[in-house]
Predicted model as a PDB file, atoms N, CA, C, CB and O in Angstrom, pLDDT in the B-factor column:
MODEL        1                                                                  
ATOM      1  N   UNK A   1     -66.910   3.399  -7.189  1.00 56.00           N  
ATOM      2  CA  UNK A   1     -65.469   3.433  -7.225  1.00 56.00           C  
ATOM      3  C   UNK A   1     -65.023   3.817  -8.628  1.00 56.00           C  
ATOM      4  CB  UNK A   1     -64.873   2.075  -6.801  1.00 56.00           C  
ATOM      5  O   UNK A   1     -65.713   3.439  -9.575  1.00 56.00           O  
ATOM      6  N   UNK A   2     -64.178   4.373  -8.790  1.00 68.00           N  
ATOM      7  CA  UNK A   2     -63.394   5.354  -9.953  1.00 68.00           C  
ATOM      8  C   UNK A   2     -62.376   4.495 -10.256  1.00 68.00           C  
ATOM      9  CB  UNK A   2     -62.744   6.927  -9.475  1.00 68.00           C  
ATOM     10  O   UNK A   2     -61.673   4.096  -9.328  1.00 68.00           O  
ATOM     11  N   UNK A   3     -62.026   3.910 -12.056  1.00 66.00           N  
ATOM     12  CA  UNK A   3     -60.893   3.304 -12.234  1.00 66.00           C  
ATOM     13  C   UNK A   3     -60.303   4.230 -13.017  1.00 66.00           C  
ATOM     14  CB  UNK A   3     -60.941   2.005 -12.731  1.00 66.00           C  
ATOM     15  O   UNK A   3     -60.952   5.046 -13.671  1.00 66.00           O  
ATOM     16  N   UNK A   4     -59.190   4.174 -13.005  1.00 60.00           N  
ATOM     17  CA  UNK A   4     -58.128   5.365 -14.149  1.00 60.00           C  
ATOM     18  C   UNK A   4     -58.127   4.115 -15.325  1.00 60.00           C  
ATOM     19  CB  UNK A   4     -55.877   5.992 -13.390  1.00 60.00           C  
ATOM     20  O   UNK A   4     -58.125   2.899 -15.135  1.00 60.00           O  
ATOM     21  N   UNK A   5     -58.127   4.842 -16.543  1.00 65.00           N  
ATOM     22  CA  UNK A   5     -57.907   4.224 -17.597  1.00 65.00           C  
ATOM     23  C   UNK A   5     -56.997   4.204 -17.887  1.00 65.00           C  
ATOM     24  CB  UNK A   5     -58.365   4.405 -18.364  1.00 65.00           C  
ATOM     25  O   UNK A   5     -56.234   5.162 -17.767  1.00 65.00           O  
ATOM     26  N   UNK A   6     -56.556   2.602 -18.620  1.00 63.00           N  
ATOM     27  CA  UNK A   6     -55.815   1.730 -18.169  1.00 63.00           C  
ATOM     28  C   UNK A   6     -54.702   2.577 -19.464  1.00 63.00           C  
ATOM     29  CB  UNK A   6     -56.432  -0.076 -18.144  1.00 63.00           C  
ATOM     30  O   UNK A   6     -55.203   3.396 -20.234  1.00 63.00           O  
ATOM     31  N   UNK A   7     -53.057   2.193 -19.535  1.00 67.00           N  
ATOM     32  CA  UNK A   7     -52.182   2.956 -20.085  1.00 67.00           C  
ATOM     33  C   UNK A   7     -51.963   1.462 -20.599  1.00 67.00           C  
ATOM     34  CB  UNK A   7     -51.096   4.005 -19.261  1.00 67.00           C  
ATOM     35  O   UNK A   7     -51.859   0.397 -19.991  1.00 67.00           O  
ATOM     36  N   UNK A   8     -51.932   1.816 -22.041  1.00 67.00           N  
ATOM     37  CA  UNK A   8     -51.512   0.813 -23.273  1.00 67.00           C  
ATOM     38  C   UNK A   8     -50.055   0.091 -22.295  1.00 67.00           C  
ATOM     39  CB  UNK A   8     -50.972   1.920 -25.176  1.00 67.00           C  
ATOM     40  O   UNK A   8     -49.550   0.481 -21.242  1.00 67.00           O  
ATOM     41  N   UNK A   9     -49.678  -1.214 -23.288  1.00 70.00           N  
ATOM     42  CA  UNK A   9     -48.054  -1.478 -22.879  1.00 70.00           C  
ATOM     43  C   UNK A   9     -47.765  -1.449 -21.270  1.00 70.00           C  
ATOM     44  CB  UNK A   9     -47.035  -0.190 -23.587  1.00 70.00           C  
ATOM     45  O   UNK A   9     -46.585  -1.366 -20.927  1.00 70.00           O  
ATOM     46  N   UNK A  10     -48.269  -1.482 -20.772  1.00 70.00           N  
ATOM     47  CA  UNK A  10     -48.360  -2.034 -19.045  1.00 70.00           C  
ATOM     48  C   UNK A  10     -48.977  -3.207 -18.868  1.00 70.00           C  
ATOM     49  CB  UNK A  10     -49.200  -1.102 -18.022  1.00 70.00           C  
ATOM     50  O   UNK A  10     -49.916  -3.662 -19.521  1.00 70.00           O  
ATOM     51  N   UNK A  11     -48.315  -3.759 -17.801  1.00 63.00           N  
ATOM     52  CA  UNK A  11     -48.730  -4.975 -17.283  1.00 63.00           C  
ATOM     53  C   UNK A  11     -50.621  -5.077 -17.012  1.00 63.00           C  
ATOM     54  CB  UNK A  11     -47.782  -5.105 -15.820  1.00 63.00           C  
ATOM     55  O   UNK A  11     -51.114  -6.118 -17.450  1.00 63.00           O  
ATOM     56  N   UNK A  12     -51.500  -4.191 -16.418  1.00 67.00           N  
ATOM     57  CA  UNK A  12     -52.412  -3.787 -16.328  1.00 67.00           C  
ATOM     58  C   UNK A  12     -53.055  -3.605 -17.340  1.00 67.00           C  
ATOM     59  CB  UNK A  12     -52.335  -3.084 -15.784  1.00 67.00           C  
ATOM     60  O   UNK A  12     -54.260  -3.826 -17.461  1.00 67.00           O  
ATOM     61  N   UNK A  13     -52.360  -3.208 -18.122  1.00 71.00           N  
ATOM     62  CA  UNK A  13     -53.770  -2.896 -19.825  1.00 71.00           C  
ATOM     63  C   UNK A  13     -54.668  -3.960 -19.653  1.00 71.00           C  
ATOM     64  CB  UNK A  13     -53.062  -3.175 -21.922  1.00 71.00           C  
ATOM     65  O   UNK A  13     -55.862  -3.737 -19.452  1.00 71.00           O  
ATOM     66  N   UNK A  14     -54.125  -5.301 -19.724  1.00 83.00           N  
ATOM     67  CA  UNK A  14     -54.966  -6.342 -19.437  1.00 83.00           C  
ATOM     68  C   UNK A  14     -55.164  -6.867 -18.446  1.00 83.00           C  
ATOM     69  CB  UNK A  14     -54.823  -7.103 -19.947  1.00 83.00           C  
ATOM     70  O   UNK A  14     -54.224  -6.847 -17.652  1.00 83.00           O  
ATOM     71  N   UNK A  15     -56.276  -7.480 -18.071  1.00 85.00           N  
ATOM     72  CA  UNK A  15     -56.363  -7.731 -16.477  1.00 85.00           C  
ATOM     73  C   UNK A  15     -56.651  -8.813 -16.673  1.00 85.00           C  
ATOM     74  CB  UNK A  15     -57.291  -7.011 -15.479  1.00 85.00           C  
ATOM     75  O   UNK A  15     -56.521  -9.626 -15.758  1.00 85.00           O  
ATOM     76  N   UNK A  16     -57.118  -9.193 -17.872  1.00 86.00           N  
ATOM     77  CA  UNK A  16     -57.058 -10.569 -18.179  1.00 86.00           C  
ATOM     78  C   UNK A  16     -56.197 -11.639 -18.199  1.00 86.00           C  
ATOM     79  CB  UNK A  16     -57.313 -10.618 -18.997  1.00 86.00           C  
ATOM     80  O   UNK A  16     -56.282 -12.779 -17.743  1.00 86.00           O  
ATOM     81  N   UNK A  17     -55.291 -11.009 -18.858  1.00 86.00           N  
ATOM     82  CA  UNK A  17     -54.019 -11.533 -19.345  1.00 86.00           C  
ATOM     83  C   UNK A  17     -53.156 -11.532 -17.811  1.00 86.00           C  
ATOM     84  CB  UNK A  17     -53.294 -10.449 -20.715  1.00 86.00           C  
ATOM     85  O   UNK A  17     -52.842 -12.685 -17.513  1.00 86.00           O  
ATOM     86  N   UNK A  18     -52.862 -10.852 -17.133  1.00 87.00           N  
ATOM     87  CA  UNK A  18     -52.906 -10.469 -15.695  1.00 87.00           C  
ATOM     88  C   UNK A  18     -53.233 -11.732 -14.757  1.00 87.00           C  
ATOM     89  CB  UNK A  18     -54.021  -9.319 -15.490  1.00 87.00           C  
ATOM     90  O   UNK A  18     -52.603 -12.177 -13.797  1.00 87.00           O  
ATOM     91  N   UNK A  19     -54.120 -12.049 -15.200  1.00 91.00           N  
ATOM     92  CA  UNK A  19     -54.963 -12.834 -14.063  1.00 91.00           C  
ATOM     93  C   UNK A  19     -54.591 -14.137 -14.516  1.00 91.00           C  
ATOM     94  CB  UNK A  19     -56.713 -12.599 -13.983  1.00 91.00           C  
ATOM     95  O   UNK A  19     -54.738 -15.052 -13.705  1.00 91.00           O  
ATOM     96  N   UNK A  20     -54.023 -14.472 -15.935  1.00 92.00           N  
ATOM     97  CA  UNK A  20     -54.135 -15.718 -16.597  1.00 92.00           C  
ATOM     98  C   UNK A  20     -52.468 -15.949 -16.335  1.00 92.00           C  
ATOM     99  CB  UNK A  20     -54.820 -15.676 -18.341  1.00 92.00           C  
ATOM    100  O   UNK A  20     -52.073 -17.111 -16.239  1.00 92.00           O  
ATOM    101  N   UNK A  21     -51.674 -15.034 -16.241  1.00 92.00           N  
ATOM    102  CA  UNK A  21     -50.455 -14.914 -16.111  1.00 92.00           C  
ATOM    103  C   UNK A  21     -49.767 -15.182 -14.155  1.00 92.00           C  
ATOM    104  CB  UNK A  21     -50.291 -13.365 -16.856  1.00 92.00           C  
ATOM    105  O   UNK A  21     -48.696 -15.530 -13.657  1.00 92.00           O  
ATOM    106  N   UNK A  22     -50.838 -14.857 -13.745  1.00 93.00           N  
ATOM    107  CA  UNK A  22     -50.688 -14.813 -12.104  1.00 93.00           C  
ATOM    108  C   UNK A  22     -50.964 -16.485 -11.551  1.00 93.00           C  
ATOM    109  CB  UNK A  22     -52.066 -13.572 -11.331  1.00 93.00           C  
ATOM    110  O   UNK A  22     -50.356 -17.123 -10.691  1.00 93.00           O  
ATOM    111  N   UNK A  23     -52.310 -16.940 -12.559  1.00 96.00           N  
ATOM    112  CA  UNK A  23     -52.830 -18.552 -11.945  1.00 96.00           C  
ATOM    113  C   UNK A  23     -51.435 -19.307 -12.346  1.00 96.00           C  
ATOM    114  CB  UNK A  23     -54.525 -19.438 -12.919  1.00 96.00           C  
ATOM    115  O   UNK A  23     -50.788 -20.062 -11.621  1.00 96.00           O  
ATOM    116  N   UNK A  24     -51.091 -18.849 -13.891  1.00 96.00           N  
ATOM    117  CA  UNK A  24     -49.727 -19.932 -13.956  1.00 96.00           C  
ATOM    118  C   UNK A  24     -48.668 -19.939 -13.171  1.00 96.00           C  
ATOM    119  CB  UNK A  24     -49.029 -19.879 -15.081  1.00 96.00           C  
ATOM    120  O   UNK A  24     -48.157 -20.994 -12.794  1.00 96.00           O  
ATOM    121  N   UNK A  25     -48.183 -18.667 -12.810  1.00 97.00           N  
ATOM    122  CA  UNK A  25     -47.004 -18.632 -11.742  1.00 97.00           C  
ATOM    123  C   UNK A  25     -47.589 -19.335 -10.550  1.00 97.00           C  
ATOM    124  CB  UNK A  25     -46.481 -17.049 -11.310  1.00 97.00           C  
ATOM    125  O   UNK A  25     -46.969 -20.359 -10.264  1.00 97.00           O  
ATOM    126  N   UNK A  26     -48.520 -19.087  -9.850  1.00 97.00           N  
ATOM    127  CA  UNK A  26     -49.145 -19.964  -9.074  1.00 97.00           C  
ATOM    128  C   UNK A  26     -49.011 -21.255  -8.987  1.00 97.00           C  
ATOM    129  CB  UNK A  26     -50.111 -19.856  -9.217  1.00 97.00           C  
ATOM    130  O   UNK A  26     -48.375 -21.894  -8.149  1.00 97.00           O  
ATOM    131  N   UNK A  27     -49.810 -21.736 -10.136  1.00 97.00           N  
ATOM    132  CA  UNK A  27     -49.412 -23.840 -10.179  1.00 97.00           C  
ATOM    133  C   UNK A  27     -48.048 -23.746 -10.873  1.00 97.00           C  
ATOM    134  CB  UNK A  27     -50.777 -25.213 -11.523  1.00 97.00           C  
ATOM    135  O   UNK A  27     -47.906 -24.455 -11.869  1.00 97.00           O  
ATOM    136  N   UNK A  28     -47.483 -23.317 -10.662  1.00 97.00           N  
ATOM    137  CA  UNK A  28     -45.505 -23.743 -11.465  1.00 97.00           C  
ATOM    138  C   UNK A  28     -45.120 -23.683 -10.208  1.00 97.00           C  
ATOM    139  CB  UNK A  28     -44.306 -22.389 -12.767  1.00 97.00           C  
ATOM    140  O   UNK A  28     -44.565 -24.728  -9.869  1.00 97.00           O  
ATOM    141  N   UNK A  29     -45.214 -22.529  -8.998  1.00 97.00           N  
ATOM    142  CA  UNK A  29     -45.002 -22.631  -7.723  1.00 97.00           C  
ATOM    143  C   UNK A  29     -45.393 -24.099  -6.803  1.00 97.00           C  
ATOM    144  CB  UNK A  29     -45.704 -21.491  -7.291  1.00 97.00           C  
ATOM    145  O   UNK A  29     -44.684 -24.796  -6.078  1.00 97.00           O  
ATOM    146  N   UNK A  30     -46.563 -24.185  -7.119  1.00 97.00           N  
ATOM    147  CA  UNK A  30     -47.031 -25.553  -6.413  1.00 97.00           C  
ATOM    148  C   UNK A  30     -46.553 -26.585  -6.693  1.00 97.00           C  
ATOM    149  CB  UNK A  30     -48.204 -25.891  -6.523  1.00 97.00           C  
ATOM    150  O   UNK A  30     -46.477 -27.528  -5.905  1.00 97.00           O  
ATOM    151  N   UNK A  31     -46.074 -26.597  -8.064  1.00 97.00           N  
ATOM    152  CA  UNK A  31     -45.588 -27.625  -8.999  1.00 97.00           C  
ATOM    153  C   UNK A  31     -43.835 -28.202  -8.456  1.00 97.00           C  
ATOM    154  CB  UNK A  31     -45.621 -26.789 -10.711  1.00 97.00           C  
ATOM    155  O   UNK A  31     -43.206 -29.259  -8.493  1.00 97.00           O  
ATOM    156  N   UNK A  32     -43.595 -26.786  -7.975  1.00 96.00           N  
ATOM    157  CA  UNK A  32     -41.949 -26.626  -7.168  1.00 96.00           C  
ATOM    158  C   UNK A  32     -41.853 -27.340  -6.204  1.00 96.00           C  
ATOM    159  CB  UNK A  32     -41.491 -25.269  -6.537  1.00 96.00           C  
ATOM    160  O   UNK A  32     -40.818 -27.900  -5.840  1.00 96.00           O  
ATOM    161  N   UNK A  33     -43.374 -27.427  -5.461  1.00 94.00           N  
ATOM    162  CA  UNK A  33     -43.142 -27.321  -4.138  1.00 94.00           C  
ATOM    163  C   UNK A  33     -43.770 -29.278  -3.852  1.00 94.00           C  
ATOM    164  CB  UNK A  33     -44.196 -25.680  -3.314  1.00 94.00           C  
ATOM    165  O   UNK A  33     -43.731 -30.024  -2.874  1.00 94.00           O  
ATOM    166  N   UNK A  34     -44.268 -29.429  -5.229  1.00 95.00           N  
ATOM    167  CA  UNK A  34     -44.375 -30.956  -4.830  1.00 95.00           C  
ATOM    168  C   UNK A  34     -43.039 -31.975  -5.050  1.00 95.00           C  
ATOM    169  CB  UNK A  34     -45.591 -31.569  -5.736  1.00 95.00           C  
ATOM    170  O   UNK A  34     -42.720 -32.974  -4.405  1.00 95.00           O  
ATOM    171  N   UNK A  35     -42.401 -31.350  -6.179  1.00 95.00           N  
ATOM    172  CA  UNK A  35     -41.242 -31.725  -6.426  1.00 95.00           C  
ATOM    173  C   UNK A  35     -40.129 -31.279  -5.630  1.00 95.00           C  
ATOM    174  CB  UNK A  35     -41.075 -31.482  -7.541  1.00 95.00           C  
ATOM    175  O   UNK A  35     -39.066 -31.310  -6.249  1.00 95.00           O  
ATOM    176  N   UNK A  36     -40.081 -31.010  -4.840  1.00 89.00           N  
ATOM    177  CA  UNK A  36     -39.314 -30.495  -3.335  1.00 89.00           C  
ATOM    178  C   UNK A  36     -39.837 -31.626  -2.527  1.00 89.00           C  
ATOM    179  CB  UNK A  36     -39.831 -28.773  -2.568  1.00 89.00           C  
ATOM    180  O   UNK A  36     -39.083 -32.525  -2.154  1.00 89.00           O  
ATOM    181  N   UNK A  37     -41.014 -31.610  -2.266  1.00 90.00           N  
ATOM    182  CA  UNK A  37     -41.557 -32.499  -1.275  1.00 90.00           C  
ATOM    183  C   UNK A  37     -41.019 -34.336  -1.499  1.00 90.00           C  
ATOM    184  CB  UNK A  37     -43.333 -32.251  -1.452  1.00 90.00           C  
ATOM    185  O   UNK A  37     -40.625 -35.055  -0.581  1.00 90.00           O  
ATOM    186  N   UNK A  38     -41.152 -34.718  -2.884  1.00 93.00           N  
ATOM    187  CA  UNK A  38     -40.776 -35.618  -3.431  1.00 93.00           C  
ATOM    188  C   UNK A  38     -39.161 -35.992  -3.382  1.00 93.00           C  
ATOM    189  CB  UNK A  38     -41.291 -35.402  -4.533  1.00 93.00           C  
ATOM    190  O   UNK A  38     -38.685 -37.106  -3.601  1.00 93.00           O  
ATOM    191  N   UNK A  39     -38.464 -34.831  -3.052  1.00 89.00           N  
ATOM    192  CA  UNK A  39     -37.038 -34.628  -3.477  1.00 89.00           C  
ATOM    193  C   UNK A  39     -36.601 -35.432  -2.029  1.00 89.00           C  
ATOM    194  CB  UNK A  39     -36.436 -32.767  -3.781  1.00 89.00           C  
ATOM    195  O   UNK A  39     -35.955 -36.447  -1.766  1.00 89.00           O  
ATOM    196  N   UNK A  40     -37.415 -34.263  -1.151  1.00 87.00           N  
ATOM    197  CA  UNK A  40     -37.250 -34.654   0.570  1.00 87.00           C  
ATOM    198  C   UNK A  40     -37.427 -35.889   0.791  1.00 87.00           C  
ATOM    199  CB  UNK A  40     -38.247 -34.010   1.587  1.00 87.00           C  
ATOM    200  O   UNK A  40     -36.506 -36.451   1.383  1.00 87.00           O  
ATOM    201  N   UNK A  41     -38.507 -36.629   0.445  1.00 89.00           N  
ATOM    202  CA  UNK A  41     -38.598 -38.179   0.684  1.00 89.00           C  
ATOM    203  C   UNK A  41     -37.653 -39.005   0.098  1.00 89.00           C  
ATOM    204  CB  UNK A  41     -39.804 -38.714   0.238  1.00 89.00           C  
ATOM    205  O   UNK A  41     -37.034 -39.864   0.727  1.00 89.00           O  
ATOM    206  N   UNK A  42     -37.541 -38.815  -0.886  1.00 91.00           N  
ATOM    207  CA  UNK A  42     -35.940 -39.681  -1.693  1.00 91.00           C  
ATOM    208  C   UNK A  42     -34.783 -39.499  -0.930  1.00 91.00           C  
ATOM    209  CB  UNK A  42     -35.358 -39.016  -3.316  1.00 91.00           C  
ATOM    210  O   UNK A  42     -33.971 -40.395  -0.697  1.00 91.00           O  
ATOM    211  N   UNK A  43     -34.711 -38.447  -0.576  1.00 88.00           N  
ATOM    212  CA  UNK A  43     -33.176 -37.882   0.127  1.00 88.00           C  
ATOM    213  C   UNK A  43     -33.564 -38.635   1.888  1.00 88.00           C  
ATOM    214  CB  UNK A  43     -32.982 -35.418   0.121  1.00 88.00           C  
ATOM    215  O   UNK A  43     -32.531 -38.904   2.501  1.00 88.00           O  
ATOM    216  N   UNK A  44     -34.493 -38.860   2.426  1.00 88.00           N  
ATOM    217  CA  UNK A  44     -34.458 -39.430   3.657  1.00 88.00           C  
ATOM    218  C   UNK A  44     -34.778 -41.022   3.114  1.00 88.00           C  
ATOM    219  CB  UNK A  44     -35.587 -38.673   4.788  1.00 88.00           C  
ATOM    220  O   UNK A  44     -34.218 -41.856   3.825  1.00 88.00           O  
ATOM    221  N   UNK A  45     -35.259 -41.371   2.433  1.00 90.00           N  
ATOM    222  CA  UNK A  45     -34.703 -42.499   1.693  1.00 90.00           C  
ATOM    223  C   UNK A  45     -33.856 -43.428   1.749  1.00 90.00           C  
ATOM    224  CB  UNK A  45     -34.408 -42.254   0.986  1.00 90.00           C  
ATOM    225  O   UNK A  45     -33.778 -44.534   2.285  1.00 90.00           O  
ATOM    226  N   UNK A  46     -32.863 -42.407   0.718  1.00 91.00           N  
ATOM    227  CA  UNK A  46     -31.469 -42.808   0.755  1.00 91.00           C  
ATOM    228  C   UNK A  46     -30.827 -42.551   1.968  1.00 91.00           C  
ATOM    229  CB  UNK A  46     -30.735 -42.204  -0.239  1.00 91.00           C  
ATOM    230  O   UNK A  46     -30.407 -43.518   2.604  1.00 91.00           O  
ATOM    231  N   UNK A  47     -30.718 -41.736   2.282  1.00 88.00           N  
ATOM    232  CA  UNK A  47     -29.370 -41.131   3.894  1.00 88.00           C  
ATOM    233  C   UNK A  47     -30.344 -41.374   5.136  1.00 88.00           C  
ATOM    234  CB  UNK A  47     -28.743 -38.765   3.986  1.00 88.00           C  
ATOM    235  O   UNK A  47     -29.774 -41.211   6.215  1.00 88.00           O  
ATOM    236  N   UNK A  48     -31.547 -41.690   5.206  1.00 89.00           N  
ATOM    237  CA  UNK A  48     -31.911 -42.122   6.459  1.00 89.00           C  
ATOM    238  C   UNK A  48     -32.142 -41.063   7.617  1.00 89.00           C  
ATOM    239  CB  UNK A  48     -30.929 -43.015   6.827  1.00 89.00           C  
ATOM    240  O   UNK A  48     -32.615 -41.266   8.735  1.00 89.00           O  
ATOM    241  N   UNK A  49     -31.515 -39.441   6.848  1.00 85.00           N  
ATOM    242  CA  UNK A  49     -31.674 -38.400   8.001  1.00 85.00           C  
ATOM    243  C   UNK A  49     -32.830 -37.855   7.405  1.00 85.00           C  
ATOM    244  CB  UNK A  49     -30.412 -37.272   8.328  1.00 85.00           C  
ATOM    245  O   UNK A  49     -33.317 -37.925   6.277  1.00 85.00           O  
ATOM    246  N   UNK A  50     -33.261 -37.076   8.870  1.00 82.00           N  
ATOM    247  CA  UNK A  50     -34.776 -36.181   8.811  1.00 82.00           C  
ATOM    248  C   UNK A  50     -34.751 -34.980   7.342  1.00 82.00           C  
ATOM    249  CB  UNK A  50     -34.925 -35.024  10.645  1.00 82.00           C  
ATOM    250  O   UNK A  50     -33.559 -34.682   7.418  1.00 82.00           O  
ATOM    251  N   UNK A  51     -35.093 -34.449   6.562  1.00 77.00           N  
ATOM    252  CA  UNK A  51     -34.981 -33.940   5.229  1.00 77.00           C  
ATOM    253  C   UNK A  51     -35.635 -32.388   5.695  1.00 77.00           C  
ATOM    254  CB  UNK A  51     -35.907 -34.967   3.925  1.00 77.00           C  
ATOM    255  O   UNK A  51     -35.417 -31.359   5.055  1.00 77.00           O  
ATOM    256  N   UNK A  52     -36.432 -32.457   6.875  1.00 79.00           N  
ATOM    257  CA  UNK A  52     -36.793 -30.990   7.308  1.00 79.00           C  
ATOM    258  C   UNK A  52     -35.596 -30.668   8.132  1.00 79.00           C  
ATOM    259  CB  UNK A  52     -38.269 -30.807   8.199  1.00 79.00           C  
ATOM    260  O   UNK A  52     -35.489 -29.445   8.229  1.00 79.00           O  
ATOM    261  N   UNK A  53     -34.576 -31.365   8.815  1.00 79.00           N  
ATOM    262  CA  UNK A  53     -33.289 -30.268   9.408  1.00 79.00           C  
ATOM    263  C   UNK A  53     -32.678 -30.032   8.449  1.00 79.00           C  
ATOM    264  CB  UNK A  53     -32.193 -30.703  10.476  1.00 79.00           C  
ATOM    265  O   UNK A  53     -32.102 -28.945   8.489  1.00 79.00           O  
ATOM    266  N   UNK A  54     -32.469 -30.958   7.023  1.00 74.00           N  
ATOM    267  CA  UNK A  54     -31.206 -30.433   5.957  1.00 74.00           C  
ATOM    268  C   UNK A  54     -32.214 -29.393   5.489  1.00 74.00           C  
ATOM    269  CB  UNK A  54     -30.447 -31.668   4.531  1.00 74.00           C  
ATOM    270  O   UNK A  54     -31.583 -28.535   4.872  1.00 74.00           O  
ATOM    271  N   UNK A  55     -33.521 -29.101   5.519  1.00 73.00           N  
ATOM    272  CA  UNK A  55     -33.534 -28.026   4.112  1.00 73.00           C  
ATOM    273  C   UNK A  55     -33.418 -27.061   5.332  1.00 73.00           C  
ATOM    274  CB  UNK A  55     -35.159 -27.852   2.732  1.00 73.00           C  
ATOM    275  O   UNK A  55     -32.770 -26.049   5.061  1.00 73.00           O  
ATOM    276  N   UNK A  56     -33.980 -27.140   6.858  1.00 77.00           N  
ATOM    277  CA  UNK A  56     -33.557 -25.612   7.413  1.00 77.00           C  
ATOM    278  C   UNK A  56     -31.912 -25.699   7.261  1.00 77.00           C  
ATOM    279  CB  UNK A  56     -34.097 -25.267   9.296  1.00 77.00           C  
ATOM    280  O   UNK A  56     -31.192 -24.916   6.641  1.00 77.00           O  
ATOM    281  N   UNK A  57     -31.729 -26.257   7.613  1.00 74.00           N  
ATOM    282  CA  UNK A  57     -30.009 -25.513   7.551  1.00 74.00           C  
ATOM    283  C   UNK A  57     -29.894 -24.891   5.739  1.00 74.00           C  
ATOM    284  CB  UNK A  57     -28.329 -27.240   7.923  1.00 74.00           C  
ATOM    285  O   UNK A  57     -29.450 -23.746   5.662  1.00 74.00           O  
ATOM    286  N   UNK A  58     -30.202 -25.468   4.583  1.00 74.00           N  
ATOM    287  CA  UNK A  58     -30.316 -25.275   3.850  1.00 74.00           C  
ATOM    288  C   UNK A  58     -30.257 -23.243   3.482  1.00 74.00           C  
ATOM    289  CB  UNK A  58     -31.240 -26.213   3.775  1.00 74.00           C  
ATOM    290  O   UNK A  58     -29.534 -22.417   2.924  1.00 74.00           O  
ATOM    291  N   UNK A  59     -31.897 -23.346   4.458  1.00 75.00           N  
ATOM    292  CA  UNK A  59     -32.364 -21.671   4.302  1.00 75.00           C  
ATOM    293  C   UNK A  59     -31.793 -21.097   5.027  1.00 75.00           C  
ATOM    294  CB  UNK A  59     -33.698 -21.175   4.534  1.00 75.00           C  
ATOM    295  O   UNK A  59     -31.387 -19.970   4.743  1.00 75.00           O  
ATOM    296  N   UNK A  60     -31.564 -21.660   6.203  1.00 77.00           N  
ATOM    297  CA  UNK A  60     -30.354 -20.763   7.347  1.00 77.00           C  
ATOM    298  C   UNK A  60     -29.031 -20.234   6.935  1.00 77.00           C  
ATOM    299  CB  UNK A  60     -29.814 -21.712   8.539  1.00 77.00           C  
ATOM    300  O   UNK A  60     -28.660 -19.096   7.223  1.00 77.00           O  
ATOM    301  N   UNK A  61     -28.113 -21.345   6.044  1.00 66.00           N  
ATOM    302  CA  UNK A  61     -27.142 -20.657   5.571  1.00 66.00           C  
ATOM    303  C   UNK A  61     -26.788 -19.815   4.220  1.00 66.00           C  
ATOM    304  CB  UNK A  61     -26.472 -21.387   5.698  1.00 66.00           C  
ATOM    305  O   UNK A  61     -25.697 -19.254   4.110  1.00 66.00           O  
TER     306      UNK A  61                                                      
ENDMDL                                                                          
END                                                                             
């Protein structure tokens, strides 16, 4: 397989940096999504309603 060499000042020059830049967005995502999860349990908690119909209506509207 044939790679084109890589063009300075692009995201790609490094693939390193690339790859190290991709895992973090990754766990900051996961990181969202536990603190969402956490959010949901507090909020049925307090108000006593199901926390998966408020977030669909949430994305629905």
């Amino acid at each position: 397989m044939k790679t084109l060499p890589a063009i300075p000042n692009t995201p790609t020059a490094d693939l390193a940096l690339l790859e190290e830049k991709r895992r973090a967005m990754r766990l900051q995502a996961l990181a969202y999504l536990e603190e969402a999860d956490r959010l949901d349990a507090l909020y049925a908690a307090v108000t006593g309603n199901d926390p998966a119909i408020a977030a669909q209506q949430e994305v629905s509207s």
